[in-house]
matplotlib code that plots the C-alpha trace (Angstrom):
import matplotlib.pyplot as plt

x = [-44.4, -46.7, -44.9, -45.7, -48.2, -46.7, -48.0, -50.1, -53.6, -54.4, -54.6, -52.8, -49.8, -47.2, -49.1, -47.0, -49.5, -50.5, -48.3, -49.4, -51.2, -50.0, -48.1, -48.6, -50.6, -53.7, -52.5, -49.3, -47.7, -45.1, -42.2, -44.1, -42.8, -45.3, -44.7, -43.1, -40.4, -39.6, -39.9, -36.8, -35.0, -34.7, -33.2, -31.4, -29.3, -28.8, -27.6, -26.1, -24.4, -27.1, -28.2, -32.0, -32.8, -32.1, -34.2, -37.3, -36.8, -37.2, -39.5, -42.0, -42.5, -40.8, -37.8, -38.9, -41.0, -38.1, -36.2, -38.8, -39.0, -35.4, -35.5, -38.3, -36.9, -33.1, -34.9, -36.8, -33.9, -35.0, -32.1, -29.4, -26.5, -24.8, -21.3, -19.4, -20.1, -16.8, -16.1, -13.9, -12.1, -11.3, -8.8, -7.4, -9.8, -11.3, -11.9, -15.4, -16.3, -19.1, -18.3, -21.2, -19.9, -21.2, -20.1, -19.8, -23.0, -23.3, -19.9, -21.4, -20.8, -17.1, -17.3, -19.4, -15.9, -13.6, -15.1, -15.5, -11.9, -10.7, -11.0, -12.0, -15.4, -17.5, -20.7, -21.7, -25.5, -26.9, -28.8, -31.2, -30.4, -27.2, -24.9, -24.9, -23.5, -23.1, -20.1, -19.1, -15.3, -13.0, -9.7, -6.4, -6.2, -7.4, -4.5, -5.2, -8.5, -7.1, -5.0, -8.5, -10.8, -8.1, -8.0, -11.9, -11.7, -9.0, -11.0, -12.3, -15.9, -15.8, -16.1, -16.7, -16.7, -17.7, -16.7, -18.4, -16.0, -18.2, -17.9, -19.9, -22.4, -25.2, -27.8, -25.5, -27.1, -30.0, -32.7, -34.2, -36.6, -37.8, -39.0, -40.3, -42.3, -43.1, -43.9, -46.4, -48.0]
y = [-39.4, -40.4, -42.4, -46.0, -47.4, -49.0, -53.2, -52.0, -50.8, -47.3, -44.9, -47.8, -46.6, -48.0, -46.2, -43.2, -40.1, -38.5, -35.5, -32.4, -34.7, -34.7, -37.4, -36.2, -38.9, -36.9, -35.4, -36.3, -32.8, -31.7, -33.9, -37.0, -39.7, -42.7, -46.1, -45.6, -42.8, -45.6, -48.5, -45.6, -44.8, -48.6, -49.4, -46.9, -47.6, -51.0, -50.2, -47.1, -47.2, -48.1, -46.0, -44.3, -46.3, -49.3, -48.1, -47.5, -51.5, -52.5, -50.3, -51.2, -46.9, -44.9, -43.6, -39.8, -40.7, -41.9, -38.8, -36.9, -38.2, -38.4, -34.5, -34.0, -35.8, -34.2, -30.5, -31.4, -32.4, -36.2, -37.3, -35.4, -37.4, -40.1, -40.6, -43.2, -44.3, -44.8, -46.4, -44.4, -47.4, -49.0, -45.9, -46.1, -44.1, -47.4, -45.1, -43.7, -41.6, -39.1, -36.0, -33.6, -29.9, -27.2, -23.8, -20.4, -18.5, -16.3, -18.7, -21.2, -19.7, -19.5, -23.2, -24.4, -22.9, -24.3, -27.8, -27.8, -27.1, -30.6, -33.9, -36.2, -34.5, -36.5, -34.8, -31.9, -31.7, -28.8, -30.7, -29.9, -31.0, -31.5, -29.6, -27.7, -29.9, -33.5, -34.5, -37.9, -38.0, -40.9, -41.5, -43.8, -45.2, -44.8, -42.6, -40.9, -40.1, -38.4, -36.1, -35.8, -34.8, -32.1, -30.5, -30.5, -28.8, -26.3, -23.7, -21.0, -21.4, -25.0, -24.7, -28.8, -31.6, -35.1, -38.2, -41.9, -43.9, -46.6, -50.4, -51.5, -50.5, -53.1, -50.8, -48.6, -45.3, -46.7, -45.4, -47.3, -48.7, -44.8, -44.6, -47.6, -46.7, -43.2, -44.9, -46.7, -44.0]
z = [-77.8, -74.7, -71.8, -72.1, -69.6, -66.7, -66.8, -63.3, -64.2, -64.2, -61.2, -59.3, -57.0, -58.9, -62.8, -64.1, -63.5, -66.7, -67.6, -65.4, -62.4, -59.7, -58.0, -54.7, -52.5, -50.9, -47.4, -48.6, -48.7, -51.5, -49.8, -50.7, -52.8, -54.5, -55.4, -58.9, -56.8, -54.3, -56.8, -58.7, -55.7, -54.9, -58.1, -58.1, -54.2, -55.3, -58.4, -58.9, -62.1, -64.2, -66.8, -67.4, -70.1, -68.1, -64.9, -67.6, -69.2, -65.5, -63.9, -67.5, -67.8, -70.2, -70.5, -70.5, -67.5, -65.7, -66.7, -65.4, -62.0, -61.7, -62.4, -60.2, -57.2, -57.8, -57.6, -54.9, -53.0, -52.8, -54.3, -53.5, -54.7, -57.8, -55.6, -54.7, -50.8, -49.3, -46.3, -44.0, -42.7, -45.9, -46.7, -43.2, -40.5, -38.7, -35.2, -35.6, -33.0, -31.5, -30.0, -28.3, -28.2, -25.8, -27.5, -26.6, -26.6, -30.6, -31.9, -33.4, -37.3, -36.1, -34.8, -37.8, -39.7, -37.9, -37.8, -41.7, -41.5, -40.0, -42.9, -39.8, -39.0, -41.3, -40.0, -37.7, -36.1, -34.2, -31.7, -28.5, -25.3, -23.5, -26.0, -29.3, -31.5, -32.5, -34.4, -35.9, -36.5, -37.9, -36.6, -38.2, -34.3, -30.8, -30.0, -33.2, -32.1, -29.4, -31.3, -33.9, -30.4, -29.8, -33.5, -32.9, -29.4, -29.8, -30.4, -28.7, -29.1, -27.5, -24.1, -23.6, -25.1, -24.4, -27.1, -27.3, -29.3, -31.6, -30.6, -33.5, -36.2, -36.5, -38.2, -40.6, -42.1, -44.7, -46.0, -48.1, -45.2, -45.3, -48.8, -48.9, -45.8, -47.7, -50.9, -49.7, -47.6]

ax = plt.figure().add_subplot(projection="3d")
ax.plot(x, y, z, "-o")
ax.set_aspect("equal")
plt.show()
């Protein structure tokens, strides 16, 4: 059975592209995303429970169209993820932190190892600049943090560190901004 047409009139951004088009806006590249994606993507961070057939009675497309799409953006790595998001402070880790490693010249598999090793490092970047790494940790307290920063440093590979403990977080991580912006590129 063919998709249903989308209320938007044909070859517009938000118009499901026939099966075997491309979707991919001209100079776009294969990472790119169009209106009906974001439009997805959108309903999908602001709802995250509900169900295909749902997304396809308000996105006005097909269900097999939004199965499609949600297939195509899950294999190419677009959507990477159904989970919950939790908030690190709400189970008792209200410290966030930033620590910037400088490591041992030919360690940094043994560091990556060690850090995925220690439940407080909630992300690890290799980064240019001053130091090789960037790390965000979470602590239950300030003086926890300290005993955190020393798990993290206690290593052999680490040959300094320097931590920025966060005061606030007025733009939390988002990216909905992003696709949107993609979207309507």
């Amino acid at each position: 059975m063919p998709p249903a047409q989308s209320p938007s009139s044909p070859g517009s951004p938000d118009s499901p592209a026939p099966q075997g088009a491309s979707t991919t806006p001209a100079g776009g590249g294969n990472d790119s995303i169009d209106a009906l994606d974001g439009r997805l993507i959108r309903l999908l961070a602001e709802e995250p429970r509900i169900g295909v057939l749902e997304c396809s009675r308000r996105l006005q497309v097909a269900r097999g169209t939004v199965q499609a799409r949600l297939d195509r953006l899950q294999a190419k790595g677009v959507i990477s993820g159904f989970g919950p998001e939790v908030d690190p402070a709400a189970i008792g880790y209200p410290v966030t932190a930033f620590a910037t490693l400088e490591i041992s010249q030919g360690q940094g598999a043994d560091v990556r190892a060690h850090l995925a090793r220690v439940p407080e490092v909630l992300e690890l970047h290799t980064i240019t600049g001053i130091g090789d790494m960037l790390v965000r940790i979470v602590a239950r307290s300030n003086a926890d943090l300290q005993r955190v920063i020393d798990r993290v440093v206690g290593f052999d590979g680490i040959v300094r560190s320097s931590t920025a403990i966060v005061l606030e977080n007025p733009v939390p991580y988002r990216i909905l901004p992003l696709v949107d912006q993609a979207a309507a590129e």
